[in-house]
C-alpha positions in Angstrom: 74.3 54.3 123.2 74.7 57.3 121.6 75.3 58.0 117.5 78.0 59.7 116.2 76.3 62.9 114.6 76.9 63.2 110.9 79.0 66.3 109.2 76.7 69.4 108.5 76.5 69.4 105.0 78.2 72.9 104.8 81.4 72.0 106.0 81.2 68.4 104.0 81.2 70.9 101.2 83.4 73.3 102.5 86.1 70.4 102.3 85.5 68.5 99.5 85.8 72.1 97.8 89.1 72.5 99.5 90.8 69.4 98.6 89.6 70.0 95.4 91.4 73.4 95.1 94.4 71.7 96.3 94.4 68.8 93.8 94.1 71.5 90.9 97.5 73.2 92.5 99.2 70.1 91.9 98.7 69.5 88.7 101.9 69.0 86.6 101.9 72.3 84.7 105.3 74.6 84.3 104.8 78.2 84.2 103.4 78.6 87.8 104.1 79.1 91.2 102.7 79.3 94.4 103.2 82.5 96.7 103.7 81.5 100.5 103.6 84.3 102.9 104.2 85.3 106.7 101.8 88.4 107.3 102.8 88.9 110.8 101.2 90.2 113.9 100.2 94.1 112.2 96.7 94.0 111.6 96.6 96.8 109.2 99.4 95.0 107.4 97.7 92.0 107.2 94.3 93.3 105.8 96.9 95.0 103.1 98.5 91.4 101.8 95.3 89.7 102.2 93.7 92.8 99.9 96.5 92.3 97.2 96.3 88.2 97.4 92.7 88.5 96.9 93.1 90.2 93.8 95.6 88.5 92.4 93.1 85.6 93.0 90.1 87.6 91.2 92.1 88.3 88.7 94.4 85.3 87.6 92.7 82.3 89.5 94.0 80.2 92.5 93.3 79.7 95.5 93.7 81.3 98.9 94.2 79.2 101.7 95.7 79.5 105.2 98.0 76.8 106.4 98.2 78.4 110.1 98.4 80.7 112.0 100.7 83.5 110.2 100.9 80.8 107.3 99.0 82.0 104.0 99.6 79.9 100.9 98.4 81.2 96.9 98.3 78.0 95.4 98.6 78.9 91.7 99.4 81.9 89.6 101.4 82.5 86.5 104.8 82.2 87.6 105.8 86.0 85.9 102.5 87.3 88.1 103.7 85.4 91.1 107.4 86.8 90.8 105.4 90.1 90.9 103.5 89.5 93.9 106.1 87.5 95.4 108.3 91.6 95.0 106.0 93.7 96.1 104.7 91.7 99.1 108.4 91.4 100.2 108.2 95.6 100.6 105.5 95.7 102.8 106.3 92.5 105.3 110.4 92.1 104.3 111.6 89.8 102.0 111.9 86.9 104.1 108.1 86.7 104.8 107.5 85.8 101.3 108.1 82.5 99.6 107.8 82.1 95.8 107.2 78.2 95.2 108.0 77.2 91.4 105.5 74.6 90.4 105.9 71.7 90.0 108.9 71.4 92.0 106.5 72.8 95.0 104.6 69.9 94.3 105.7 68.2 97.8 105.3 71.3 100.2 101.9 71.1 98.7 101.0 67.6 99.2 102.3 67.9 102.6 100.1 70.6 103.3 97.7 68.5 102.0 97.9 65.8 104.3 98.7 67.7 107.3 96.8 67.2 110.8 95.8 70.3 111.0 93.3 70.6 107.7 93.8 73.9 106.2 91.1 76.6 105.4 90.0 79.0 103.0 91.5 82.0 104.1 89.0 85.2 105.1 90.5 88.0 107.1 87.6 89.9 108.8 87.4 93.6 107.8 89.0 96.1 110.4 86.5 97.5 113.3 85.5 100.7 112.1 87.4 103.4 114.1 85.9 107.1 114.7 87.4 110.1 113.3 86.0 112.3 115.8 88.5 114.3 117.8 91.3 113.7 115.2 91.9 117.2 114.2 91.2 118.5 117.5 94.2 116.2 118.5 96.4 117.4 115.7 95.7 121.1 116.6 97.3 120.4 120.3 100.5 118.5 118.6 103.1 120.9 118.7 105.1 119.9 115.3 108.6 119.2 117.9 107.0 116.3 118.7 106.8 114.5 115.9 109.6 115.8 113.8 113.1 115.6 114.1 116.5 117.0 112.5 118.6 114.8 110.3 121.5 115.6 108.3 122.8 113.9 105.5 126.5 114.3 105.2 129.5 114.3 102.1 131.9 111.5 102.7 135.2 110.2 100.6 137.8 108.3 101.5 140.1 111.1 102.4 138.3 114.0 104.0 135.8 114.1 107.3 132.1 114.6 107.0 130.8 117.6 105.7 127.1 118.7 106.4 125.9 118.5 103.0 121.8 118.9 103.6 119.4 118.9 106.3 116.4 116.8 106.6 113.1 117.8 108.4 111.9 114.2 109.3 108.4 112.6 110.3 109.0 110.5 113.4 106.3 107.9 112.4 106.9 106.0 115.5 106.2 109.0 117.7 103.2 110.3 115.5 101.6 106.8 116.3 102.0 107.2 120.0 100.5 110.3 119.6 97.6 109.5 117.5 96.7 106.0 119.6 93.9 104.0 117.9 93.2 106.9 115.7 96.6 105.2 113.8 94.9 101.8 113.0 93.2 103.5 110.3 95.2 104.0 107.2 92.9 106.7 106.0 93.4 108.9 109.3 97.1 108.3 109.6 97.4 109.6 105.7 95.5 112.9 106.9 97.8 113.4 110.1 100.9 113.0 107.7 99.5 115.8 104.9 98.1 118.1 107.8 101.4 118.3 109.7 103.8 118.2 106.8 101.2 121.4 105.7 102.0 122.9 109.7 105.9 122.4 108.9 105.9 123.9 105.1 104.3 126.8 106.7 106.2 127.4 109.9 109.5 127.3 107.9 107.9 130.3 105.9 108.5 132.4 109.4 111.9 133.1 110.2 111.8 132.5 113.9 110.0 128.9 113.7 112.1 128.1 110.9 115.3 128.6 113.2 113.3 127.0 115.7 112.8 123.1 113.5 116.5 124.0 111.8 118.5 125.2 114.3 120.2 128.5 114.2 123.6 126.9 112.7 124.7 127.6 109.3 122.2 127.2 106.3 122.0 123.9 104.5 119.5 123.2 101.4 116.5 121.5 103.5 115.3 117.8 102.4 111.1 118.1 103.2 108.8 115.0 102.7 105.9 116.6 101.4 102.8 115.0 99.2 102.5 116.2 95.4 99.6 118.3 96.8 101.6 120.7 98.5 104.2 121.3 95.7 103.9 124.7 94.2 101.8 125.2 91.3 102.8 125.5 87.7 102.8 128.9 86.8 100.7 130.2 84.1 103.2 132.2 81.8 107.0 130.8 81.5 109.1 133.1 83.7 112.6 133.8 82.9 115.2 131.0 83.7 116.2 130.9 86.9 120.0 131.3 88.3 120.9 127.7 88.1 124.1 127.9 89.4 122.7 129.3 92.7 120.9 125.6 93.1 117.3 125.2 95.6 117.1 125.7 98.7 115.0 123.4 99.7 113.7 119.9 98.0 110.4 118.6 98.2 110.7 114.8 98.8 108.2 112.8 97.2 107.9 109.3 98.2 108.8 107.1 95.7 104.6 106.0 94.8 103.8 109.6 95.3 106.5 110.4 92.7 105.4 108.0 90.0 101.3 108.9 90.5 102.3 112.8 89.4 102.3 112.7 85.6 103.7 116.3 85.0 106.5 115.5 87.2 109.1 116.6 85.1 108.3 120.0 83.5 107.1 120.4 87.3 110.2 119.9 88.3 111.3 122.7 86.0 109.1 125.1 87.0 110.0 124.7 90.7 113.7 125.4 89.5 112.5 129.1 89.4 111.0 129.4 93.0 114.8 127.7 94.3 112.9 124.6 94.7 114.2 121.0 93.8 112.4 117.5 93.7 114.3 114.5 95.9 112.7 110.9 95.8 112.6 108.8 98.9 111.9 105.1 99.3 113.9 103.3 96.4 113.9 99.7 98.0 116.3 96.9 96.2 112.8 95.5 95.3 111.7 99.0 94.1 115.0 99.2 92.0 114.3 96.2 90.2 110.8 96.6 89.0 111.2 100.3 87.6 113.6 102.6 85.6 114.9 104.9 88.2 116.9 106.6 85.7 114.0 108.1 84.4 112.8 109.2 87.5 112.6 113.6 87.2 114.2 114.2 90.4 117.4 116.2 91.6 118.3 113.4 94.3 117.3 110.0 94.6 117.4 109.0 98.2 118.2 104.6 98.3 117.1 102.8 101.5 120.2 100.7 102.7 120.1 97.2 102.8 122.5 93.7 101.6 120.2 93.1 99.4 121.7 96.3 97.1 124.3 94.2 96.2 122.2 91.7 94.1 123.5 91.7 90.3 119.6 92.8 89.0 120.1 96.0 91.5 123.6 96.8 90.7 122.5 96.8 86.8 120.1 99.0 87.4 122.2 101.3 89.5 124.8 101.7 87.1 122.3 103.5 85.0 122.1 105.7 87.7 124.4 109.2 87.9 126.4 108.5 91.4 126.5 112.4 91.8 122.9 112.7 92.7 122.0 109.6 95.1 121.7 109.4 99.0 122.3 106.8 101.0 119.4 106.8 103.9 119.4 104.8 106.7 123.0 103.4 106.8 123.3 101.5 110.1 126.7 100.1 109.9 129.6 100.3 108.3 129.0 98.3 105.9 126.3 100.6 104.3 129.3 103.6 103.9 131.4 100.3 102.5 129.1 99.6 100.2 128.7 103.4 99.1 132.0 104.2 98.6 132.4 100.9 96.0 129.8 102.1 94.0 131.1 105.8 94.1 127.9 107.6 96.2 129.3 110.0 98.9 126.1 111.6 100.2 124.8 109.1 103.3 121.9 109.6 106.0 120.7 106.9 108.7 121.3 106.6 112.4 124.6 105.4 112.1 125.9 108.5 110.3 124.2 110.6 113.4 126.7 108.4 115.6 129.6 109.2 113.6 128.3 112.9 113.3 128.0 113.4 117.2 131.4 112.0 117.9 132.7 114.1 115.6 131.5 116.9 117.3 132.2 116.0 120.8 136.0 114.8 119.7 135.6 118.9 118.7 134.2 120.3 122.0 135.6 121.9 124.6 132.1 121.1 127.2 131.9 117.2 126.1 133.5 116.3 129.8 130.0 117.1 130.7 127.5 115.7 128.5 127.0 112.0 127.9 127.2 110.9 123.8 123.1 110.1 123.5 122.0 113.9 125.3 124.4 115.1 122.6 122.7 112.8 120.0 119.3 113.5 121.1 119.8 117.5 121.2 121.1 117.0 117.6 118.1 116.0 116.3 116.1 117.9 118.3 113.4 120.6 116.3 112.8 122.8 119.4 115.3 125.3 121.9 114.1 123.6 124.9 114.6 119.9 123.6 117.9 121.5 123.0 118.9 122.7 126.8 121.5 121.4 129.0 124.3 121.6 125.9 127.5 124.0 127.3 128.3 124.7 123.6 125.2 125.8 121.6 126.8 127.2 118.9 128.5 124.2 117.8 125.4 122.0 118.1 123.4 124.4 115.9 126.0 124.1 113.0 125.8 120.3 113.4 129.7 119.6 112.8 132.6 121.6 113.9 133.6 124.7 111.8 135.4 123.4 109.0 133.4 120.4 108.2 129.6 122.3 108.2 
């Protein structure tokens, strides 16, 4: 007859050490809260939130623990530190991934977590494989910058009048630069360096006049939107110049990303400086989330560029945006028509997103006198196209250069 093996000491421990950390999480203390969270299926994503969560365990106690699969749970943390966590967690996986669990009315999740069938475990992501960087620049080299760029235009709209191309907007296809780049995009560090090298490629090809009307179009000149990183704007000169024509405005805007933008500390008298060369500074990425954990009225910048979602309308966002001049903000990524809605209430009439290239290729077919022979998506496409051979098969070139029919461009 056989005996039934006793526990290995280890894991006895490992237990006991568990139930332990979840006995101390239920202690009847106000002021904290646990941080539930659904990482997903993205490994890079998931090393990210488990990087912060750590920390946040390091630093203000706790305990990491995973549930199940895709089920994380921070067991204790100050609730104003959890709040925080809970914020910026929600911008990297969406806000409905994260969970913020006041203690101690969390107290019964917790014992039923507790008790489940399934014991949970201390949670340990292990660290990524390591991938090689060999062959990545050889890679970039063959990229021809049409591939991985497209043309977007952000247009004026009111109530009363039709859209008017307002700026253009030489765009990183992320999607298709990870296609590209395969495995090589797993890596955080290489995907950064892709990103600076090409947008380097792109600042200079728009320096030579035919490559420049190659990305742009040859249509009628519009101030150009550029994501670039701080590194590549223009350096501060060493002698104050005289004062640019201001009235004349930039003709192109470097657009920072909204981390980028707060890591440069010189930011504003840069932006001053640049005034002189006909450059301007635009910052992208201002997230409901973003807007309510910073002061973007003190951000330095000519435009601030909003990312459209519901969750603008919150009371905490809408305080903050009234702060905000109307004059200088972009709508990006509208996708309905509840985004322009939304816009118009709060008085912004600059918008961008892929509903807004919908709205600008009907306009433009509605205008020409070939669109019996095209189909809506090659007009679309060809719109956003950064290359003349991406841009064959239209009947009425000059009208897809300008973007809209003469009148509204």
């Amino acid at each position: 007859m056989s005996r039934k093996r006793p526990a290995a000491p280890q894991l006895q421990l490992s237990q006991a050490s568990l139930q332990d950390a979840m006995l101390r999480a239920l202690r009847d203390e106000t002021g904290r809260a646990a941080v539930r969270v659904s990482p997903g299926r993205r490994p890079e994503a998931e090393r990210l939130v488990f990087a912060l969560l750590r920390e946040a365990v390091d630093v203000k106690g706790g305990s990491l623990i995973e549930i199940g699969p895709d089920d994380w749970l921070l067991t204790e943390l100050p609730s104003f530190e959890a709040s925080r966590l809970q914020a910026l967690l929600g911008q990297i996986l969406g806000e409905a991934a994260v969970q913020l669990l006041p203690l101690p009315a969390s107290k019964p999740l917790l014992i039923g977590v507790l008790n489940a069938a399934r014991l949970p475990q201390f949670l340990e992501v292990p660290p990524a494989e390591p991938i090689s960087p060999h062959g990545l620049d050889a890679r970039l080299d063959r990229l021809n910058l049409p591939q991985v760029y497209r043309r977007q235009s952000i247009v004026g709209i009111t109530d009363t009048r039709l859209p008017k191309l307002v700026f253009q907007r030489l765009a990183l296809d992320q999607a298709a630069l990870r296609q590209q780049l395969g495995s090589l995009a797993r890596d955080r560090a290489l995907l950064s360096h892709a990103q600076s090298s090409l947008q380097k490629r792109v600042l200079e090809a728009l320096g030579d006049e035919g490559t420049r009307k190659s990305l742009t179009g040859d249509g009628p000149i519009a101030p150009l939107l550029l994501d670039l990183p701080p590194e590549l704007l223009p350096p501060m000169p060493e002698e104050a110049e005289e004062e640019a024509d201001l009235a004349a405005g930039p003709g192109l805007y470097a657009t920072l990303s909204l981390q980028a933008a707060i890591s440069v500390a010189d930011l504003a008298p840069r932006r001053k400086a640049l005034r002189q060369g006909a450059w301007g500074i635009a910052i992208s990425g201002l997230s409901a989330s973003a807007i309510a954990l910073i002061e973007p009225d003190a951000l330095p910048a000519d435009w601030l560029i909003l990312d459209w979602s519901p969750a603008l309308d919150d009371p905490q966002v809408l305080k903050a945006l009234r702060r905000l001049d109307e004059a200088r903000l972009i709508l990006d990524g509208c996708d309905g028509e509840a985004a322009l809605s939304w816009g118009l209430s709060q008085g912004i009439h600059l918008y961008g997103g892929p509903w807004i290239e919908d709205i600008i290729t009907a306009g433009r077919m509605d205008y020409c006198s070939e669109a019996a022979r095209c189909l809506r998506s090659e007009c679309r496409a060809r719109g956003l196209a950064t290359s003349p051979s991406e841009r064959i098969g239209c009947h009425n070139p000059l009208l897809l250069e300008g973007v809209l029919p003469e009148g509204q461009a």
